[in-house]
N, C-alpha and C positions, 0 to 999 in steps of 0.2 A: 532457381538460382541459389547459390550456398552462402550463406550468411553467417558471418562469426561475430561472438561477444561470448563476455563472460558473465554467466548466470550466476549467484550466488556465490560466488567466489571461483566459480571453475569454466574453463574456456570450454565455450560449445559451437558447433560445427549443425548448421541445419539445414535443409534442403525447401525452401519454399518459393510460392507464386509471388511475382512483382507486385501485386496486391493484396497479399495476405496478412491481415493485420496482426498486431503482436499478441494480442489475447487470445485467439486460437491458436499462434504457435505455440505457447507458452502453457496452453491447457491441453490439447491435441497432440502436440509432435514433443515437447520435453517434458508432461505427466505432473506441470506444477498447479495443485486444485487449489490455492490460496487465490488466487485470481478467477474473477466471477464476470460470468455476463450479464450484466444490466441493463443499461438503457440504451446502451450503444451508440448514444449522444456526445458522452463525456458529460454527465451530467451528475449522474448516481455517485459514482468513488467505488465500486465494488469491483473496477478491474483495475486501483491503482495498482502503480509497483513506483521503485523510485529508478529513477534513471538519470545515471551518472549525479547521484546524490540527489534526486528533488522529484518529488512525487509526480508522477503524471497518468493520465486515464492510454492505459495500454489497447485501448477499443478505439484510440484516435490515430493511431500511430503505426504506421507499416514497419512490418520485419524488415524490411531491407535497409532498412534509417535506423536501425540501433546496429550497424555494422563497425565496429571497432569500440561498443559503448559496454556501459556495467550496467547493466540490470538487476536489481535485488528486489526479490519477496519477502516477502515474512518468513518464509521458510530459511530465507540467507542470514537471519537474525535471530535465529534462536539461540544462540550461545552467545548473544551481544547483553551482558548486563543491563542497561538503562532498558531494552527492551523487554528483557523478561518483567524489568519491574515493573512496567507500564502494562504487558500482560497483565503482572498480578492484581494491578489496582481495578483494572476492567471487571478481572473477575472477582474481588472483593466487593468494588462495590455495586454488583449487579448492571453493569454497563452491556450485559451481552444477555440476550437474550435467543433467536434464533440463530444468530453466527455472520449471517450471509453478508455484511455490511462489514463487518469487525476488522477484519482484513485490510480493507482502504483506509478506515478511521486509525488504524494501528500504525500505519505508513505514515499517514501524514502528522498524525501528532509525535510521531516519533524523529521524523525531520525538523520537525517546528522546537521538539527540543534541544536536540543536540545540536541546533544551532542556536541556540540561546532566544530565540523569538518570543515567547512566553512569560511575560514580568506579573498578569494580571489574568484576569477571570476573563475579561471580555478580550484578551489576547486569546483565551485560550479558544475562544468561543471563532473570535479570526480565521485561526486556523484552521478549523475543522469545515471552513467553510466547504463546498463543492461536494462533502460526503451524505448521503441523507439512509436515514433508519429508520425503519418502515416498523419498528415491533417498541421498542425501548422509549421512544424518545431522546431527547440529547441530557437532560436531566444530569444523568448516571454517568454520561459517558463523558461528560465537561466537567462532574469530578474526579472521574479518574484520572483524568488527563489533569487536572489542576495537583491533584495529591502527589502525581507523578513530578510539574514542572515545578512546582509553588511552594517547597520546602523550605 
């Protein structure tokens, strides 16, 4: 069946099964490697993306249910100011370590600010919840996210 939405700011046109979940089209059929397979739960966070603005695990979610929606990666955000700075703070203050996770945690703290959610430390801590890091700990990556929202 053919499925339309727009990826990263551009309309796409894709050819998939009535059960093919979005993280393999997304990694498979339109070549976007920000999005990881995890636990395949909806557990991890390493195949968020945001859809129609608000994070969600793309390992839960059939391609045919994002038919008329906005899909964005990390990849759709590189030219978005607040995000490169939230990059930068990840990589400043050693919040990345092997990568594989970075991706989800960058999503959703980056919704949580721009929507103003973030007033305090244990907000920021809130919102990262559902993402887990297997290398870093959260340590690093709940400062970056604070130096980013907590100016």
């Amino acid at each position: 069946m053919l499925v339309k939405f727009r990826l990263n700011g551009k309309d796409v046109e894709v050819d998939v099964y009535p059960n093919e979940i979005l993280l393999d089209t997304l990694r498979l059929k339109l070549g976007v490697r920000s999005v990881k397979r995890g636990c395949e739960r909806g557990e991890c966070g390493t195949c968020t993306i945001l859809l129609n603005g608000s994070p969600v695990n793309s390992c839960l979610i059939l391609t045919p249910h994002v038919e008329g929606a906005e899909v964005i990666t990390v990849e759709g955000l590189e030219k978005d100011s607040k995000f490169k700075e939230l990059v930068n703070n990840f990589v400043n203050e050693g919040a990345i370590q092997c990568g594989f996770c970075t991706p989800g945690f960058l999503l959703t703290a980056y919704t949580a600010i721009i929507n103003q959610k973030i007033k305090t430390v244990d907000d920021v801590k809130k919102s990262l919840e559902g993402n887990l890091c297997r290398c870093t700990g959260y340590v690093k990556i709940i400062e970056a996210v604070a130096k980013t929202a907590l100016k």
